[in-house]
VEXDREN-2710 file (C-alpha; in Angstrom, 1 decimal):
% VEXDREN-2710
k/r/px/py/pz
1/UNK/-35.9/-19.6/61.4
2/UNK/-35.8/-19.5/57.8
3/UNK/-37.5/-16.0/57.6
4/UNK/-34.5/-14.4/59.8
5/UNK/-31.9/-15.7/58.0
6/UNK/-33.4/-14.6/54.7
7/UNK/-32.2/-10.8/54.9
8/UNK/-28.0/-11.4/56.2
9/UNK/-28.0/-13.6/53.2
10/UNK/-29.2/-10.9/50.3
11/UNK/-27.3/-8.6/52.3
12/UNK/-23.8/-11.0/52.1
13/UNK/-24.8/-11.1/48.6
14/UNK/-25.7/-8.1/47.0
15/UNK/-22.0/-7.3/49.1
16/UNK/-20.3/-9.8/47.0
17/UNK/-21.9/-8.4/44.0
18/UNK/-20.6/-5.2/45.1
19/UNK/-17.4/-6.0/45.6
20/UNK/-17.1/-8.1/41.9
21/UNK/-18.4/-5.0/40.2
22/UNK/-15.8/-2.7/41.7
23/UNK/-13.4/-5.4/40.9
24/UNK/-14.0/-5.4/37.2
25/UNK/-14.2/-1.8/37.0
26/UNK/-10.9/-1.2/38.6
27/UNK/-9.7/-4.0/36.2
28/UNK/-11.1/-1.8/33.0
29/UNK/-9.8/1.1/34.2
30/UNK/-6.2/-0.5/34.2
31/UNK/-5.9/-2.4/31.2
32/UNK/-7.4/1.0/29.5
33/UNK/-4.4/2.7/30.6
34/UNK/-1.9/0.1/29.9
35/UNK/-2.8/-0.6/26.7
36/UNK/-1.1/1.5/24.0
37/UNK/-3.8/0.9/21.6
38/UNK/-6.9/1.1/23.6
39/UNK/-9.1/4.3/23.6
40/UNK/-12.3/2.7/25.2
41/UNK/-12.9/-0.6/26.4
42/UNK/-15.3/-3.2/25.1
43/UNK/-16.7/-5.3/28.0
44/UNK/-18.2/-8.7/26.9
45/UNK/-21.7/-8.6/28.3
46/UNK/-22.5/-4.9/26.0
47/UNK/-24.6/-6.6/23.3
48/UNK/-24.3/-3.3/20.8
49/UNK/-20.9/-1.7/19.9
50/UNK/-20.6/1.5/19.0
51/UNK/-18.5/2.3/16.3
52/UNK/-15.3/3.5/18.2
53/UNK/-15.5/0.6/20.6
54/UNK/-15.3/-1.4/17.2
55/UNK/-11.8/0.6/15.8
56/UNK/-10.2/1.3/19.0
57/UNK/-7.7/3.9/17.7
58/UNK/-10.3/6.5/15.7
59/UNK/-10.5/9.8/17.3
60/UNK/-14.0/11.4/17.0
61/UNK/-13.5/12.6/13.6
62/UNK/-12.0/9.9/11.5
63/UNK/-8.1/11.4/11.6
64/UNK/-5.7/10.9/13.5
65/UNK/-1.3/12.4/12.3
66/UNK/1.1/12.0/14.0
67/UNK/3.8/14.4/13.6
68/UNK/7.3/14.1/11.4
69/UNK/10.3/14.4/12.5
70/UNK/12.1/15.5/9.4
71/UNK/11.2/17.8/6.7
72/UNK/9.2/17.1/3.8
73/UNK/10.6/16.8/0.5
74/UNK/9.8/18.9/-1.6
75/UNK/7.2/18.2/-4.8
76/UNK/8.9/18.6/-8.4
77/UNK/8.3/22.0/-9.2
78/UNK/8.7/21.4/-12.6
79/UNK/5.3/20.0/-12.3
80/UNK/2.4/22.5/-13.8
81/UNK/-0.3/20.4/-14.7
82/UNK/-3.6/22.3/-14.8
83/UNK/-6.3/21.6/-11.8
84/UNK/-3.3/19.1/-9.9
85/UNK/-4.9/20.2/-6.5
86/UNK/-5.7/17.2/-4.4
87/UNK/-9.2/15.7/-3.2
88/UNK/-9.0/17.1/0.1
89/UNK/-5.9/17.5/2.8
90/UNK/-6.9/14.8/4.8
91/UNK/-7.0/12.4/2.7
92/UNK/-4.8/13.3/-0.2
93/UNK/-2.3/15.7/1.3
94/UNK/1.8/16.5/0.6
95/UNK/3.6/13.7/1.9
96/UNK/4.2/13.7/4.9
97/UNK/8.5/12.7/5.8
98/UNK/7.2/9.9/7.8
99/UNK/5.4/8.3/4.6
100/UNK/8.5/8.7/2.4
101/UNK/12.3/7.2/2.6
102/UNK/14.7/9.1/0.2
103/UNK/17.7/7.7/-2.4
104/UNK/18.8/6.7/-5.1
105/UNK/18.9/7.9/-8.9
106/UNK/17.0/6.8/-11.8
107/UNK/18.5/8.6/-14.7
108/UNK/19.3/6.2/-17.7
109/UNK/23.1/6.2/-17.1
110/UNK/22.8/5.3/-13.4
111/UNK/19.6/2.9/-14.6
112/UNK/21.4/0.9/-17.6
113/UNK/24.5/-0.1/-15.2
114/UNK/21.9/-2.4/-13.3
115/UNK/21.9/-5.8/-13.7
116/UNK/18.4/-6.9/-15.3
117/UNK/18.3/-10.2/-14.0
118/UNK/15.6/-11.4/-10.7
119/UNK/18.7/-10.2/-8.0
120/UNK/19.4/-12.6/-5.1
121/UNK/19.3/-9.1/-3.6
122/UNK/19.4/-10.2/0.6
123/UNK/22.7/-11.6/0.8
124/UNK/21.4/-15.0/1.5
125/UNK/19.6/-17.3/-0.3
126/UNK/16.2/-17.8/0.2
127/UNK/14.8/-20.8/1.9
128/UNK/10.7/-21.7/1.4
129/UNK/11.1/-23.9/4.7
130/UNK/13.3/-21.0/6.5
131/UNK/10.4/-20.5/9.2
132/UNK/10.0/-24.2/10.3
133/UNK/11.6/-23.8/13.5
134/UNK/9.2/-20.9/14.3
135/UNK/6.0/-22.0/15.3
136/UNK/4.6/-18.5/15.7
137/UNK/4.4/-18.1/12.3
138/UNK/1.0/-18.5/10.1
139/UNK/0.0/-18.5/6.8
140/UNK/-2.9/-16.9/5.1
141/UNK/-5.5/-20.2/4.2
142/UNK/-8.1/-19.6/2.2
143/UNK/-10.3/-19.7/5.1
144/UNK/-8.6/-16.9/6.3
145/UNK/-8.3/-14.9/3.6
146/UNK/-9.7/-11.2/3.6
147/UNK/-13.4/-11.2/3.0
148/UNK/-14.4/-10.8/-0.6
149/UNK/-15.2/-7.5/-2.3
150/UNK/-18.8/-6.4/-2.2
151/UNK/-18.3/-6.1/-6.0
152/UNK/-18.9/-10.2/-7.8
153/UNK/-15.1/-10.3/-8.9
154/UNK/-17.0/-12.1/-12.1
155/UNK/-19.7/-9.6/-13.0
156/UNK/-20.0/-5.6/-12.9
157/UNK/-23.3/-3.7/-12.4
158/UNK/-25.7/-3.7/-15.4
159/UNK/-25.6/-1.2/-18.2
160/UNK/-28.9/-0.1/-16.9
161/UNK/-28.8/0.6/-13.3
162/UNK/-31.1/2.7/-12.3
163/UNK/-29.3/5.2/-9.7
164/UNK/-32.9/6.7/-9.0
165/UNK/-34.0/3.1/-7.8
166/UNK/-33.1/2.8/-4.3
167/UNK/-34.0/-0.4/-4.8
168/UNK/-31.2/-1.6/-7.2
169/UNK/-28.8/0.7/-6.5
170/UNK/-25.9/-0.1/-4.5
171/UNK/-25.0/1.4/-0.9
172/UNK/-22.3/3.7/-1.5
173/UNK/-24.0/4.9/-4.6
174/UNK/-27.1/6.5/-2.8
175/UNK/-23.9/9.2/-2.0
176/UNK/-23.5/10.3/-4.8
177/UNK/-27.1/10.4/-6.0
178/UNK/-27.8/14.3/-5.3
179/UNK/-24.8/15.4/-6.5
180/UNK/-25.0/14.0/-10.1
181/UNK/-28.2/14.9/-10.3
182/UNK/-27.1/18.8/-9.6
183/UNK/-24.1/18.1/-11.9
184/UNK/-26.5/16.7/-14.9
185/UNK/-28.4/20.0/-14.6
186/UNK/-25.5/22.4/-14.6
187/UNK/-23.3/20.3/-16.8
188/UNK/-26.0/18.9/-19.7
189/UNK/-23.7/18.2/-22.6
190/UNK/-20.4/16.9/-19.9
191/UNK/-20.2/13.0/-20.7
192/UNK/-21.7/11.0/-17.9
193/UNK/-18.1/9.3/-17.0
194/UNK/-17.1/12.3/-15.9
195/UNK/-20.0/13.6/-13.7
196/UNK/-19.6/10.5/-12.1
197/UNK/-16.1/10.5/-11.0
198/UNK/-17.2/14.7/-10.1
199/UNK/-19.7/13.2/-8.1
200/UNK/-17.9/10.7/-6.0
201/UNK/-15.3/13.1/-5.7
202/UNK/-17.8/15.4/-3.5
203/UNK/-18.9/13.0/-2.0
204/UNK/-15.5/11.7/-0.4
205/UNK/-15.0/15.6/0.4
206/UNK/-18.6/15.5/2.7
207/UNK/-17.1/11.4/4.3
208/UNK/-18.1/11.8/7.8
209/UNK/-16.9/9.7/11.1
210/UNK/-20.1/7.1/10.0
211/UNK/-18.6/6.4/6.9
212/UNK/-15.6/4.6/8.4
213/UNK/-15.3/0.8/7.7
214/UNK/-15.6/-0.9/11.4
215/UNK/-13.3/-3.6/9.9
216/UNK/-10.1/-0.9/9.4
217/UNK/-7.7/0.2/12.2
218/UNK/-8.1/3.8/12.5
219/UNK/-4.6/5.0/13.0
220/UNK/-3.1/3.1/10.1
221/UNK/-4.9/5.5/7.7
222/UNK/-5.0/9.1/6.9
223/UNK/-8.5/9.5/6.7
224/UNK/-10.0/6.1/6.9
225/UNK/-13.7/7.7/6.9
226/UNK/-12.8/9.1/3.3
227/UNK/-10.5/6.1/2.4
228/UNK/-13.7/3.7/3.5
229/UNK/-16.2/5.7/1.3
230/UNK/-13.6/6.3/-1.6
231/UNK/-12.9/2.6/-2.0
232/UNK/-17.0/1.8/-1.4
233/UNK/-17.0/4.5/-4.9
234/UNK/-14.4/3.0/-6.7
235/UNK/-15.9/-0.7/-5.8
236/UNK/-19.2/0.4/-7.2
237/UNK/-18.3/2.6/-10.2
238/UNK/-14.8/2.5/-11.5
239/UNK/-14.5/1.3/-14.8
240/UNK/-11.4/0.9/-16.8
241/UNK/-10.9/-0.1/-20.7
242/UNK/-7.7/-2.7/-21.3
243/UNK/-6.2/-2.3/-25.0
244/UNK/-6.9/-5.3/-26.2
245/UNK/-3.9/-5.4/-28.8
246/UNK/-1.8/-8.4/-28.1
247/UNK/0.4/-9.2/-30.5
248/UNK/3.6/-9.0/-28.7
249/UNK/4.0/-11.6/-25.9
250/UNK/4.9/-8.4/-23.6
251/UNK/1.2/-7.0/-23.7
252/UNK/-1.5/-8.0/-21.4
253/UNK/1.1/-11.1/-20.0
254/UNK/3.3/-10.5/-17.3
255/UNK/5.0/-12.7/-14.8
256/UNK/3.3/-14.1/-11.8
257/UNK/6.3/-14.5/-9.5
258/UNK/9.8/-13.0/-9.2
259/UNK/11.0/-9.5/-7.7
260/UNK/8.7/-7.6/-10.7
261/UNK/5.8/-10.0/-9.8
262/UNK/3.4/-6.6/-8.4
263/UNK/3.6/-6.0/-12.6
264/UNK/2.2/-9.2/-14.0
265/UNK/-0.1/-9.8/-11.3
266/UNK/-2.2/-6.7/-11.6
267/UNK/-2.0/-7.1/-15.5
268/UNK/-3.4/-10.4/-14.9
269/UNK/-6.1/-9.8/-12.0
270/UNK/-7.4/-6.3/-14.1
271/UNK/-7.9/-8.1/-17.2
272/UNK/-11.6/-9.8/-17.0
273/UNK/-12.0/-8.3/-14.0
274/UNK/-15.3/-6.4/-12.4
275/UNK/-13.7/-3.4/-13.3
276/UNK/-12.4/-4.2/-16.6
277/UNK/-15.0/-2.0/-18.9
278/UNK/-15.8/-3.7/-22.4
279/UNK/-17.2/-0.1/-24.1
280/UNK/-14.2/2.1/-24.2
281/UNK/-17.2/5.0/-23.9
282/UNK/-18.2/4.2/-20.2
283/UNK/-14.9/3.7/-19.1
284/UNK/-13.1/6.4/-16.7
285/UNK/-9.8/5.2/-17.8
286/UNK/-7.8/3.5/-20.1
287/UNK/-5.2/0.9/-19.0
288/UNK/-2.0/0.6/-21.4
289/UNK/-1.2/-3.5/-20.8
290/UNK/2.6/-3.8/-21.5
291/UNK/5.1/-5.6/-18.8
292/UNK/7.9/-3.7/-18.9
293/UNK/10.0/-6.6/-17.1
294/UNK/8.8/-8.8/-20.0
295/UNK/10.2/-6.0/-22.8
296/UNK/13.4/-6.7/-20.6
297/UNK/13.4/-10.2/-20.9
298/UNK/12.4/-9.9/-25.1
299/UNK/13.9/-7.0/-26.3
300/UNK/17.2/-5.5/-24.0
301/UNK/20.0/-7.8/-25.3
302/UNK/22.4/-8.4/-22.4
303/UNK/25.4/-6.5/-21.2
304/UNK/24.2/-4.2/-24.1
305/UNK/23.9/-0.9/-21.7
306/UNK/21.2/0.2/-24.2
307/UNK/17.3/0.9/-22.8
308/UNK/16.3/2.3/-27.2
309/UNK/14.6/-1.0/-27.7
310/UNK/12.2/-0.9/-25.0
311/UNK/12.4/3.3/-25.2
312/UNK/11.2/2.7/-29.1
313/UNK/8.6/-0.1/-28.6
314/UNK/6.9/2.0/-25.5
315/UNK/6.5/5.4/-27.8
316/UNK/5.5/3.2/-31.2
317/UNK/2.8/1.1/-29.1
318/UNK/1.6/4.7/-27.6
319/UNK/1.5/6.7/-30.8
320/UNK/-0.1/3.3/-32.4
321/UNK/-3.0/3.7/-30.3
322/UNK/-2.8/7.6/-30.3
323/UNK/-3.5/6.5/-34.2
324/UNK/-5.8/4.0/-34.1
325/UNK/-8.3/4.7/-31.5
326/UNK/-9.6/8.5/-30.6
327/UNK/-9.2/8.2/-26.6
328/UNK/-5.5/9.1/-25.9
329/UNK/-6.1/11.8/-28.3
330/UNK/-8.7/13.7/-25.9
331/UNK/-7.3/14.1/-22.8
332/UNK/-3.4/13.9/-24.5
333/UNK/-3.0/10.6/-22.4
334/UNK/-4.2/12.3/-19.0
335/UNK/-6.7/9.1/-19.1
336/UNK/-4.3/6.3/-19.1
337/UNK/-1.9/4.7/-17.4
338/UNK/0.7/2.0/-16.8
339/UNK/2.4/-0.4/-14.6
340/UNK/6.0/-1.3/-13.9
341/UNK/7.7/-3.0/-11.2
342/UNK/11.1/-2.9/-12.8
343/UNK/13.7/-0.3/-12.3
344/UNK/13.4/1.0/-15.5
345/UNK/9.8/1.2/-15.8
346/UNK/9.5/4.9/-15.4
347/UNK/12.8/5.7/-18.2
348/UNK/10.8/3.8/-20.7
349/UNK/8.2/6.3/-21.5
350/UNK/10.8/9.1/-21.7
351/UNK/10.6/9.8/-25.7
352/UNK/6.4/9.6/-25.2
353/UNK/6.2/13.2/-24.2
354/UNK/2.1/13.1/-23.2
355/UNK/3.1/9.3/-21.4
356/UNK/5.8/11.2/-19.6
357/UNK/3.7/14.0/-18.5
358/UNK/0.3/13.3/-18.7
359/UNK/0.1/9.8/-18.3
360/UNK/-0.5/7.9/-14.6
361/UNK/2.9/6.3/-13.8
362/UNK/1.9/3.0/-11.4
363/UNK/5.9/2.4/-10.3
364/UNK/7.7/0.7/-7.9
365/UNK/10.5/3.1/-8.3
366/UNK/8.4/5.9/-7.1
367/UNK/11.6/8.4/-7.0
368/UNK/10.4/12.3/-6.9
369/UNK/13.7/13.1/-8.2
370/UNK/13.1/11.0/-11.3
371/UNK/9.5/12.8/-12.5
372/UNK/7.2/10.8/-10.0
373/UNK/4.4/13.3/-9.6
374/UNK/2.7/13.6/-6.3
375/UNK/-1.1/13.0/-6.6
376/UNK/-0.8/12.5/-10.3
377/UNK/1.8/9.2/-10.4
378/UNK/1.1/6.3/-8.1
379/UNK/3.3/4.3/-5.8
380/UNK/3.1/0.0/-6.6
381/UNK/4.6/-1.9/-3.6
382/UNK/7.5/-4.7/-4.8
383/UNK/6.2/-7.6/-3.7
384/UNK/8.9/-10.9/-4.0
385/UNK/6.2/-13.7/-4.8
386/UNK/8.3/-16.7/-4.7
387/UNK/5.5/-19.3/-5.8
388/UNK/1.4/-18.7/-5.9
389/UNK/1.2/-20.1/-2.9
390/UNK/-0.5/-18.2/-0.2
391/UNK/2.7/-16.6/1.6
392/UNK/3.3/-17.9/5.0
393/UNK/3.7/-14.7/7.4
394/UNK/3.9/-13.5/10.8
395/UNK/6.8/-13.7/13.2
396/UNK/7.1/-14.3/17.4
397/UNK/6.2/-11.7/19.8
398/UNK/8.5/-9.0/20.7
399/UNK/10.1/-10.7/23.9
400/UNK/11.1/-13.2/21.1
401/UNK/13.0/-10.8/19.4
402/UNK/16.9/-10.8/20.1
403/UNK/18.4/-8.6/18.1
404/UNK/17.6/-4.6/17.5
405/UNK/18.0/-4.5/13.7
406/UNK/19.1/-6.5/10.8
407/UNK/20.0/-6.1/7.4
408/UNK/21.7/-7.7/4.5
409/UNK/22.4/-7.2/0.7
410/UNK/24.6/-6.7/-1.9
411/UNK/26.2/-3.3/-2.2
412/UNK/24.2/-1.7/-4.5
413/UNK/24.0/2.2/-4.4
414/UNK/25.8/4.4/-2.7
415/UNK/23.2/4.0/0.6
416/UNK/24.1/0.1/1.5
417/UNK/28.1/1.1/1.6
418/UNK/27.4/3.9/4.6
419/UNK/25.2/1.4/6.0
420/UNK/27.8/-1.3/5.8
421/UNK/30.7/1.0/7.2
422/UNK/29.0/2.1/10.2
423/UNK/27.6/-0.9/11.5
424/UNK/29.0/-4.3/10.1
425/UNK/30.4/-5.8/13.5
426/UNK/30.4/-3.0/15.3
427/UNK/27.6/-3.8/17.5
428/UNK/26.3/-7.4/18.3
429/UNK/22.7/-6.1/18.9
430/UNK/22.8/-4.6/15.3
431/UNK/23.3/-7.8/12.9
432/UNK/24.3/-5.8/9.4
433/UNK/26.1/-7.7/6.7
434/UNK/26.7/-7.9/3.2
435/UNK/25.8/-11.2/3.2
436/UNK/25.0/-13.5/6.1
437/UNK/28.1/-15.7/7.2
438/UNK/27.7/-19.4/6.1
439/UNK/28.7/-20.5/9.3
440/UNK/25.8/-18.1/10.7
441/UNK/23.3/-19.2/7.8
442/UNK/23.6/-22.7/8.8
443/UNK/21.6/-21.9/12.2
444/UNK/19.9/-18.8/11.1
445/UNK/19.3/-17.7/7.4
446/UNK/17.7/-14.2/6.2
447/UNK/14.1/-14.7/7.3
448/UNK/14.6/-15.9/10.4
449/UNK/16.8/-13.2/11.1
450/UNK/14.0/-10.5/10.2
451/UNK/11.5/-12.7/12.4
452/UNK/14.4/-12.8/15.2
453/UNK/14.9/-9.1/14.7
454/UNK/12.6/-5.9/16.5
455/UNK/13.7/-3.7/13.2
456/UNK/14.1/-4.9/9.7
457/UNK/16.5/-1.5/7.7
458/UNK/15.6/-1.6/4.1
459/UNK/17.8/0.9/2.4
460/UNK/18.0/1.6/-1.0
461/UNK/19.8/-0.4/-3.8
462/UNK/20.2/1.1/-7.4
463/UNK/16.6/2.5/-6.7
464/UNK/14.9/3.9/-3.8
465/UNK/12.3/0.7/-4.1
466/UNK/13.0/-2.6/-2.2
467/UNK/11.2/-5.4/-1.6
468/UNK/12.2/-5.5/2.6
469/UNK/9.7/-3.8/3.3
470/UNK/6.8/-5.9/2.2
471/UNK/9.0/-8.8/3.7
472/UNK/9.7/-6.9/7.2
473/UNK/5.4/-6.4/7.3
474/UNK/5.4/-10.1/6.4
475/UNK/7.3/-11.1/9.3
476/UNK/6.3/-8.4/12.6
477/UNK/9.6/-6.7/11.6
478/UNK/8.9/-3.2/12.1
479/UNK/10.5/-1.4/8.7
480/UNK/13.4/1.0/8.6
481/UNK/13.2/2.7/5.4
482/UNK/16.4/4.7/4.4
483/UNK/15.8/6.2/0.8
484/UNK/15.2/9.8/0.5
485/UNK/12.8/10.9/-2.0
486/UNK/11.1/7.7/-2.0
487/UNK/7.0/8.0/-1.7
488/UNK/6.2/4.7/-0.3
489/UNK/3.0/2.6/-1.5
490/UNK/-0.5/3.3/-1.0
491/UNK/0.7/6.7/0.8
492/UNK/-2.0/8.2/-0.4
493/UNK/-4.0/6.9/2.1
494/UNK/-1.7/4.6/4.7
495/UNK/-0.2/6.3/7.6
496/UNK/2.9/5.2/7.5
497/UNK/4.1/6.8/10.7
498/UNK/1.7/4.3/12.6
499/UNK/4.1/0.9/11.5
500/UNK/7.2/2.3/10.1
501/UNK/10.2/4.1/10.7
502/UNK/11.4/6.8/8.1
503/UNK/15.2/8.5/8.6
504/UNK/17.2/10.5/6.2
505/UNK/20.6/8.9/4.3
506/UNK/22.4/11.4/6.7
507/UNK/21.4/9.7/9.9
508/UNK/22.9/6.1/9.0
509/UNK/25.9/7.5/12.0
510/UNK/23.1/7.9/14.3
511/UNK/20.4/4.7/13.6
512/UNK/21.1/2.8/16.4
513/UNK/20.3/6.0/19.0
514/UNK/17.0/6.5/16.8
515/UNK/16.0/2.7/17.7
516/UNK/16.8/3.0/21.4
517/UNK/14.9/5.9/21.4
518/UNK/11.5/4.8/20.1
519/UNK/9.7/3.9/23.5
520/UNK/9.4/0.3/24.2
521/UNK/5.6/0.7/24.5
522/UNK/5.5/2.6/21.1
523/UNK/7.5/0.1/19.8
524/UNK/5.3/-2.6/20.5
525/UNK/2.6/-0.8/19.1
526/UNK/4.2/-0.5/15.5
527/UNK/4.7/-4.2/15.9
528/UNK/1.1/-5.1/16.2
529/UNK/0.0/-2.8/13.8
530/UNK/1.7/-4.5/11.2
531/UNK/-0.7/-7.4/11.2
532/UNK/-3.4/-5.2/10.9
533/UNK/-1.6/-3.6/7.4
534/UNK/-0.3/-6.9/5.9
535/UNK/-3.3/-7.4/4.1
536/UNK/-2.7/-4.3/1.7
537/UNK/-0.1/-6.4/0.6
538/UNK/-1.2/-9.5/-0.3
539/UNK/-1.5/-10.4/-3.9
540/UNK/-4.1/-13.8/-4.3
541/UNK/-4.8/-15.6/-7.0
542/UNK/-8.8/-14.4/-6.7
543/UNK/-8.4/-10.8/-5.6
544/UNK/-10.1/-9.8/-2.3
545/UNK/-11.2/-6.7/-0.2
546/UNK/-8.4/-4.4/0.8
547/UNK/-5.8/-6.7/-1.4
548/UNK/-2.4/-5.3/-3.2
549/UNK/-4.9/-5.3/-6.5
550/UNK/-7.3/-3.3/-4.9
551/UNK/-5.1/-0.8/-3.1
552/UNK/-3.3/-0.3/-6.2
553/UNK/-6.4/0.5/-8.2
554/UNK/-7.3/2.6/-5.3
555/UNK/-4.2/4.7/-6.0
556/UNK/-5.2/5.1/-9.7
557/UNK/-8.7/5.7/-9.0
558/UNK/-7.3/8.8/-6.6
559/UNK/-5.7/9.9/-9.3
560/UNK/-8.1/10.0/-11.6
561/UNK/-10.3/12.4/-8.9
562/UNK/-7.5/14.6/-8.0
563/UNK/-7.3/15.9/-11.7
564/UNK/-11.4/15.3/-12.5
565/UNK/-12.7/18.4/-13.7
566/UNK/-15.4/20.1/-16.1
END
């Protein structure tokens, strides 16, 4: 009895089994095609991943543009500077519209009307306990932080290091191996600095798919097989020498927190850093240490109107050093760089002809119509650090979301009035105010109206900079950036098309037909990416991989390769 039964029970089976596998595969094939960010699917039982199972959104061969949908601006063409051409198009390429907002002026006139004080600049006052009634927010523990650099953040690599040794040598270095070697031969009497930098150059140019970091999303990046292998580069090798002259409280000390905080914190996380480079003749560049916010605070006297005292110190310290030490004089400054966070940052090196032209300008206000030099001049993100503590962040889903777009700010500029006139209570889906009513505050202050708002608009002020947009990334907000000729940060490499919304000034009339026209499902997808970008803008007390300190250096390490020649 037992051996006829045996063969209609493997047969009900192996039917069941049938019928379960079918089951699962029709339920792959749907959630592939529903999901806006899925390419492939990763089943749980496939032991090995391949690498585009691992970053869902990478195409075959590491890039991945979306196209704009407004014209490019333009580069300065005042700008001449001898070998400006860029690493490579993917990775370095003309701004795209979609990666720059346009506004504002910074021309000294329009510049020393500002006020100079840390602006309550949202129209409501900030609350550190505004999110307690949101439960779907997080904060960033130190458990959770970003995994640490390869790179000790307390050591560098020995003087020594053998790049012949596979043995000692780091990863990423073993790319640039056969390159320097051909460069030592054809260049003999080149310093060794600079066949470096030659030879990491090259080797970004040959980055291939396997090159990409498994940890990045794909579509958030230019080029993130060349962006993976550039950073490895610049992790392993870049070097930079910090003046040490500090007898001004303005040099090498900055402030920690505040609207100009991006300033002082890279001043403080470069100095005794990995890559801060004790022998000036093994560096690749040469920091300048000054905080310009600080020369505000110490040298601008009030209501004064007058920018000469920080104008004079900025050219004195520069031709100081010009005197004292042989580097700027080499490369006229091309070498160095600087970094301000205040408005005024870039107008201060205006009477330092080689800092004006030559120099690396790391700015917030990263205006093309005020000498910011695409691929030679860097954009720094303004970051609002309120306190050093790790910055709570994230917002509910989208079906949480209740109103289309918000805004509000003081009336700075002449892009916040248009803005204002269009939309203040004209639509209740559109909350836009100059500042938020105090009978509304009482239930609902500024950040819970980004984290109760789908779009966050961050138009210009005085500047083309403002710090909603690192708040609107904070929060799940998808940005809204209205400020023509703005390069936003880290463009360079970010895909800003893939998390943000760019529109001209002009379209203000029209914003509310641009939202309703970006497809629900696309919508979505900018929302989730922005969890996925946040940590590029993160400052932490002990930098990390992919941090605001790293990206930034990234930005000036690019630099430095764009112009590298022999």
């Amino acid at each position: 009895m037992m051996a006829s039964c045996s063969w209609p029970l493997r047969s009900q089976v192996l039917r069941v089994v049938v019928c379960l596998t079918i089951l699962v595969l029709l339920l792959c094939i749907y959630q592939s095609c529903t999901s806006p960010d899925s390419v492939w699917l990763s089943l749980s039982f496939v032991g090995s991943r391949p690498f585009f199972l691992l970053a869902p959104e990478l195409p075959l061969d590491g890039q991945q543009r979306p196209k704009a949908d407004f014209q490019t601006a333009p580069p300065p063409s005042s700008y001449v500077r001898e070998n400006a051409n860029q690493i490579l198009p993917s990775l370095n390429s003309s701004v795209s519209s979609e990666t720059m907002a346009r506004t504002g002026s910074t021309n000294p006139e329009v510049a020393s009307s500002a006020p100079t004080d840390e602006l309550n600049d949202r129209g409501d006052t900030w609350a550190d306990d505004a999110d307690q009634g949101f439960k779907n927010n997080t904060t960033v523990s130190s458990s959770e932080e970003i995994p640490q650099s390869s790179k000790d953040l307390n050591g560098g690599f020995s003087e020594d290091l053998d790049l012949q040794n596979s043995s000692t040598r780091p990863l990423a270095q073993t790319r640039i191996v056969k390159y320097l070697e051909e460069l030592e031969k054809s260049h003999p009497t080149s310093k060794k600095t600079e066949l470096e930098l030659l030879a990491a150059k090259l080797a970004i140019q040959a980055a291939t798919v396997k090159d990409a970091d498994a940890t990045l999303y794909g579509l958030l990046y230019d080029n993130v097989s060349a962006f993976s292998l550039s950073y490895k580069l610049m992790d392993e090798l870049f070097r930079v020498y910090v003046y040490k002259d500090a007898s001004n409280r303005f040099v090498r000390n900055g402030s920690l927190t505040g609207i100009y905080a991006s300033e002082g914190q890279f001043i403080n996380k470069i100095i005794g850093s990995c890559f801060e480079e004790e022998d000036p003749e093994r560096a690749h560049m040469f920091f300048l240490p000054y905080s310009v916010a600080e020369m505000v605070l110490n040298l601008y006297v009030p209501d004064s109107h007058d920018m000469h005292p920080l104008i004079n110190f900025v050219t004195d310290y520069v031709n100081n050093l010009a005197r004292t030490y042989p580097f700027w004089n080499r490369a006229q400054g091309a070498d160095h760089f600087f970094v301000a966070c205040h408005d005024w940052g870039p107008a201060t090196a205006r009477d330092q002809q080689q800092l004006r032209n030559n120099s690396v300008k790391v700015v917030c206000n990263a205006d093309m119509t005020e000498e910011f030099v695409l691929g030679k001049d860097a954009s720094l993100p303004e970051v609002y650090v309120h306190n050093l503590k790790p910055p709570k962040v994230g917002g509910p889903v989208p079906s949480k979301r209740a109103f289309l777009a918000f805004f509000a700010g003081q009336m700075h500029g002449h892009v916040r009035p248009v803005l204002i006139q269009h939309w203040k209570g004209k639509d209740s889906s559109m909350r836009i105010y100059e500042e938020i009513p105090r009978n509304v505050s009482r239930r609902m202050n500024y950040v819970q109206h980004m984290k109760n708002s789908k779009y966050c608009i961050c138009p210009a002020g005085f500047e083309v900079n403002s710090p909603r947009i690192v708040e609107a990334i904070y929060y799940d907000c998808v940005p809204v950036i209205i400020a023509d000729n703005f390069v936003l940060p880290f463009s360079d490499v970010l895909n800003w098309n893939a998390f943000s919304l760019t529109l001209p000034e002009s379209e203000i009339p029209n914003l509310k037909t641009h939202l309703l026209n970006i497809p629900e499902k696309s919508y979505r997808s900018m929302q989730r990416r922005l969890s996925k970008i946040r940590q590029h803008f993160l400052w932490h007390q002990q930098p990390v991989k992919y941090d605001a300190f790293h990206m930034t250096l990234h930005s000036v390490w690019m630099s430095r390769l764009n112009h590298i020649h022999l």
